[in-house]
N, C-alpha and C positions, 0 to 999 in steps of 0.2 A: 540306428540313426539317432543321433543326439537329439536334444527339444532345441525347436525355433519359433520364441514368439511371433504370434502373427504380427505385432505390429512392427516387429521386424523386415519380418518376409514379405508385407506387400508397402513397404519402405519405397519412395519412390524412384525413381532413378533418374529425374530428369527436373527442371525447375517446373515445367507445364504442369508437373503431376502434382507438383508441393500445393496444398490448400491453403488459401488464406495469404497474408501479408502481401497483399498486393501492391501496400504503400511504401514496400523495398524491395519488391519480388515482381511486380507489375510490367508493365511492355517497357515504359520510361523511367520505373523504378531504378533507384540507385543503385543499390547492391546485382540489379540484374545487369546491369551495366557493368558494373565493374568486373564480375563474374563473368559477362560474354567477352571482354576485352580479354583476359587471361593473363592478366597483373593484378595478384593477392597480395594487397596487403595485410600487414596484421591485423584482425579482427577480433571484435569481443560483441559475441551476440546477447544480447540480454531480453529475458522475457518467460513465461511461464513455463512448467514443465508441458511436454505435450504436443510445442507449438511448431515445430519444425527445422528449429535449430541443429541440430545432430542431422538429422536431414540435408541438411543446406550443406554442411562441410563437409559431408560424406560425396557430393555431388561435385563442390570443387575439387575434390582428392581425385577426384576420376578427371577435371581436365587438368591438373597439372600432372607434372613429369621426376615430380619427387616423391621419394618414398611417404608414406603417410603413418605418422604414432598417434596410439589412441594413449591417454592419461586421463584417470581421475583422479580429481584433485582431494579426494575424500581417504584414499586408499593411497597415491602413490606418494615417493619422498624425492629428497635432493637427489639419492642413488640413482632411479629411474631416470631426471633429467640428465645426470651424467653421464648414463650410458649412449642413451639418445646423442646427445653430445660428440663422444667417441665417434660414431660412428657418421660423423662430418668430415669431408672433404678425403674418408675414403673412398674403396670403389663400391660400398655397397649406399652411401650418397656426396656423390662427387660434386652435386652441387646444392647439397644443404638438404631438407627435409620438411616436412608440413606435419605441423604441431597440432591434433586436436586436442585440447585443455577443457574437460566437460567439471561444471563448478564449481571455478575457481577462485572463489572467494574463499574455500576450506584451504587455500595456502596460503602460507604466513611470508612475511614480508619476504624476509631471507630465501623463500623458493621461488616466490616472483623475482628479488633480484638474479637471482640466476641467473634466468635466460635473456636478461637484456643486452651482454654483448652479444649474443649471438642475435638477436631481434636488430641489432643495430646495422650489423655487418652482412644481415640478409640470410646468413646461413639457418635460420630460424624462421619458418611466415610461422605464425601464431593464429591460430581461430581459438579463440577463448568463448566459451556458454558459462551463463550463470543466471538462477533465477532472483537473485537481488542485485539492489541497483549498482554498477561497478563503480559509479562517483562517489560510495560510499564504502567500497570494499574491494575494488582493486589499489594497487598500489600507483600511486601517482606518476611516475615513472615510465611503468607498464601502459598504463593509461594516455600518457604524452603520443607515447610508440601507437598505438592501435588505433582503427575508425569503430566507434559504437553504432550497431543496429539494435533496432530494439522489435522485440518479434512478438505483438500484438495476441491476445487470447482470442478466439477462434469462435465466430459464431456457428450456431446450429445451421446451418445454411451451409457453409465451408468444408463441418464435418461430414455430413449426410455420403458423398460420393461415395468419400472413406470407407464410411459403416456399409455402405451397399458394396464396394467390392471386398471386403473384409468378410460380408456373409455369405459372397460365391467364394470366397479363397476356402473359408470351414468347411462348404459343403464337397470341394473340391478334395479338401484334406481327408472328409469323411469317408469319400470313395462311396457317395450314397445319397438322394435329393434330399435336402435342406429348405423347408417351407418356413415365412412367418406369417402372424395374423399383421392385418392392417396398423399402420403406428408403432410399430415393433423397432425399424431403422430411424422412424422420426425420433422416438421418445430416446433411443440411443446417444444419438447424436446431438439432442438436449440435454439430457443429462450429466454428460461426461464433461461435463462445465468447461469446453473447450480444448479439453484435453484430446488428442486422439490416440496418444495410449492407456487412457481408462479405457474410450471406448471397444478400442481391440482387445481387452482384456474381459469387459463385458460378454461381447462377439464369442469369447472362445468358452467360457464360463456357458450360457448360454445355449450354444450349442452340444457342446457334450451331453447337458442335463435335457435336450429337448424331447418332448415326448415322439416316442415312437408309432407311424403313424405306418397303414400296408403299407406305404409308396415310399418310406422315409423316415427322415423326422421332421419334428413343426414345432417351432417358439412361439408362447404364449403370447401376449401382453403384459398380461399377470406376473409373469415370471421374469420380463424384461422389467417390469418397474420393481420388481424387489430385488433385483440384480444391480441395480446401478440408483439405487434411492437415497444414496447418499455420495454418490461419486462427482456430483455438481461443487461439491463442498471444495474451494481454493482455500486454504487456510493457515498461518504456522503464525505461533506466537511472536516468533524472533526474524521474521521476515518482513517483506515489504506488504503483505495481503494485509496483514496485521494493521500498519497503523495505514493503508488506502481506506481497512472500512470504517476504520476509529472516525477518519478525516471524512468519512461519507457519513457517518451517522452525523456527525456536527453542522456539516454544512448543511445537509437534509433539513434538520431542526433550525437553524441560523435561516433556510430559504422557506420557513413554513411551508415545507412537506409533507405532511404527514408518514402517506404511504411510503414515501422513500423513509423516512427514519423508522417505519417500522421494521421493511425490507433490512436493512445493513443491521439494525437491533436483532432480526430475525436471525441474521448469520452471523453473529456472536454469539450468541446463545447456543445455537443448533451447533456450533464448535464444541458449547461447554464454557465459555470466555465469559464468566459472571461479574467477575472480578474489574476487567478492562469495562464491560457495558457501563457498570457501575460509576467507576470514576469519571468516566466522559459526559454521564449524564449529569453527574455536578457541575461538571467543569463548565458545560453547556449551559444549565442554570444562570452560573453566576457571569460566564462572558457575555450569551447573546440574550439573554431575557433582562435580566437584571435588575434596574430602576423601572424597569415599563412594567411590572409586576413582581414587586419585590419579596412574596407573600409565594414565588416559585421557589426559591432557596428551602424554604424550611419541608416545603411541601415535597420535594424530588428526595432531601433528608430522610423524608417520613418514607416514601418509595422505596429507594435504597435500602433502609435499615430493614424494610418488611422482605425486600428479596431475600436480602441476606439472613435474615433468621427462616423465612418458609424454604429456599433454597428451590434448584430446580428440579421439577420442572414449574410448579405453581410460581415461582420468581418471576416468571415471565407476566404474569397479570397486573402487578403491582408498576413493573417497568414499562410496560408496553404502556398505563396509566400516562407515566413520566411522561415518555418519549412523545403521545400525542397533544400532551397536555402541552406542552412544550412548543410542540410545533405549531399549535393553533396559537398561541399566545402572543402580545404583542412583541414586541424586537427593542433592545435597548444598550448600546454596549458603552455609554457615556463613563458609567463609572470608573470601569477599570482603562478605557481610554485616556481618563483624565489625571490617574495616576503612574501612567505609563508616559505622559509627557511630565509630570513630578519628578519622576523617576531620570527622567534622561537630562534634567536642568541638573538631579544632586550629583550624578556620576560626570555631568562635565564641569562639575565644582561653582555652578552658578546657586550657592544658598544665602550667603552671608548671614550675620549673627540675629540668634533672634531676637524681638523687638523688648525693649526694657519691662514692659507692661504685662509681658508674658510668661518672664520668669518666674521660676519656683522660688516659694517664698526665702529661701537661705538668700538671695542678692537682695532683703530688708536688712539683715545682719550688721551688727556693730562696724563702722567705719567705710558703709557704703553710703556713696554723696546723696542718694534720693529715694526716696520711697518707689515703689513699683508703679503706681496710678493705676492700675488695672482695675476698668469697671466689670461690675458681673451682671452681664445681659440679667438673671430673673430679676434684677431690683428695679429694673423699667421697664415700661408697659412695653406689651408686646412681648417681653424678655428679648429683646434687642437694643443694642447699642453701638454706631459704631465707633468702629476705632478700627487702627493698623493691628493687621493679625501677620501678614508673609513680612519677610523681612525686607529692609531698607531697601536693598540688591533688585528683590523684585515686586515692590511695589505696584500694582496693576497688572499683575501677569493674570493669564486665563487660563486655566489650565482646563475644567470642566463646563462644558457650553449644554443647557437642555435638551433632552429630547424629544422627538415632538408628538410622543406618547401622552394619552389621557394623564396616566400620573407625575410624569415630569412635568407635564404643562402648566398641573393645576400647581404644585409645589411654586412651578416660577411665578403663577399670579399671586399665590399666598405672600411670597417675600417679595415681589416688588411692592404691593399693596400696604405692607409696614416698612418697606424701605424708603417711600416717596419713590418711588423710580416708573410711576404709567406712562 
């Protein structure tokens, strides 16, 4: 008898049994809806590995009445969908066939276009999975044609049932009773970061190894947390987990959090992702700290530069520095605001020439009508002076408004104070 993953074989057969996604899968959920009506349209389900996807389309292949093709998009080519093809509006599917496409970001335009006559003319329903976002990597086209669900990472709550009939299916499979100690199915069902084929793979690992007891076998605790101590981990450089914790570790720090910006630093790292922690924590510096403690720039520098020479795992002390340092400090993002609106005056061609007095010295040059008059703020007190510095065009524009940070504030009493302006 051939091998069948358990997370195979206790797959569920029905929607009642899928865990989780209740906010498409629910009583008044959408997708359940559509699915108890028994008119599939093209589908592209999007969402983590794990989550019940493959699941879901294996369930509507049971209520329709057309043949069902499994592809992955990793392994299969145009050939595959040709044959598939062929074998339309024969008699082995006289009325079309149900596409599951597990993936499908790994096909390139030209395989997506493909199957769009046939997605048009019906003889094609499409269920497309993929764990990155498909606004980003399906083809537009494709995308016009199909409804997006998006299938939700799974809390420990969700998985738990799973783990617990996953550990009577082993013992079943054992042909022998199967004991755990207390927190064995909870710490499972945490740790598989939502996945529920880490945790069936956990389950089976697991169980083989359990110690031999007279009545049985029995898993540890011990053994459960070094079986799956790293299976929590969601992670791929070139995916979407990628830049969600980039984007969590920022705004963590941007919402003075501490503890969260240490959490999302904690799973870069615990990836290995030195490199990415790194940059963000500059980036982070000089966007959301900035003027409100300008003395953070050079200091996260100093951070950085010490990960990167001690390297990990000792990098983490230096950064973890950063990252709290960071999040306790005060908030300021004036500056690069201020020339982000600079920025969108010069690209929509609002500059005009600049002011006579600020030219480099070559426009004093032989057979120019006037000298430059440019005063130089140190020769008056204060080292201020004014004059026209933006050009004619936009005389009086405001580009950078204060913050209303300790050191923004005092800066604007400093220069209104020599500028006459209380």
């Amino acid at each position: 008898m051939s091998y069948r993953p358990l997370a195979d074989e206790i797959r569920p057969d029905t929607l009642e049994e899928v865990v989780g996604q209740g906010h498409i899968l629910g009583k008044d959920g959408l997708l359940r809806r559509i699915i108890d009506s028994g008119n599939i349209p093209n589908l592209i389900f999007y969402g983590p590995s794990g989550t019940g996807k493959t699941t879901v389309a294996n369930i509507i292949a049971k209520r329709t009445n057309r043949p069902l093709h499994r592809l992955n998009a990793t392994t299969a080519s145009i050939s595959d969908i040709k044959d598939i093809i062929a074998d339309i509006g024969t008699m082995l599917a006289p009325e079309g066939v149900l596409l599951y496409l597990d993936e499908i970001q790994y096909f390139n335009k030209k395989q997506q276009q493909s199957l769009l006559e046939f997605m048009e003319n019906g003889k094609i329903t499409l269920i497309a999975s993929t764990t990155e976002n498909p606004y980003f990597y399906v083809y537009n086209a494709v995308l016009s044609r199909a409804s997006v669900f998006e299938f939700k990472p799974l809390e420990a709550a969700d998985v738990l049932p799973a783990v617990r009939r996953g550990l009577r299916r082993m013992e079943h499979r054992l042909g022998e009773s199967l004991t755990w100690e207390e927190g064995v199915a909870e710490h499972i069902a945490q740790a598989c970061g939502g996945d529920v084929r880490k945790a069936m793979n956990a389950i089976e690992v697991l169980a083989h190894a359990a110690r031999r007891t007279g009545e049985g076998r029995h898993i540890l605790l011990e053994d459960a947390r070094m079986a799956a101590q790293r299976s929590a981990m969601r992670y791929d450089r070139e995916g979407d987990d990628h830049y969600d914790i980039l984007s969590a570790l920022q705004k963590s720090i941007r919402g003075s959090d501490p503890d969260a910006a240490c959490h999302y630093l904690a799973r870069l790292l615990a990836a290995g992702d030195m490199t990415s922690a790194c940059r963000r924590l500059m980036v982070t510096a000089c966007e959301d700290i900035g003027l409100a403690y300008p003395q953070i720039i050079p200091i996260v520098k100093a951070c950085v530069d010490a990960a990167n020479m001690l390297g990990l795992p000792e990098a983490r002390i230096p950064l973890g520095d950063a990252a709290v340092l960071m999040a306790t400090a005060p908030k300021s993002n004036t500056g690069h605001v201020a020339l982000d609106l600079a920025l969108a005056d010069v690209k929509a061609g609002r500059t005009g020439d600049y002011p006579r007095h600020l030219q480099n010295k070559h426009a004093d040059s032989a057979g120019m009508e006037r000298g430059q008059g440019y005063l130089y703020p140190h020769n008056f007190p204060n080292r201020w002076v004014e004059q026209q510095y933006l050009p004619d065009a936009l005389v009086g524009t405001r580009y950078y408004e204060y913050g209303e940070n300790k050191a923004e504030q005092a800066a604007r009493r400093y220069w209104e104070e020599i500028k006459g302006k209380k």
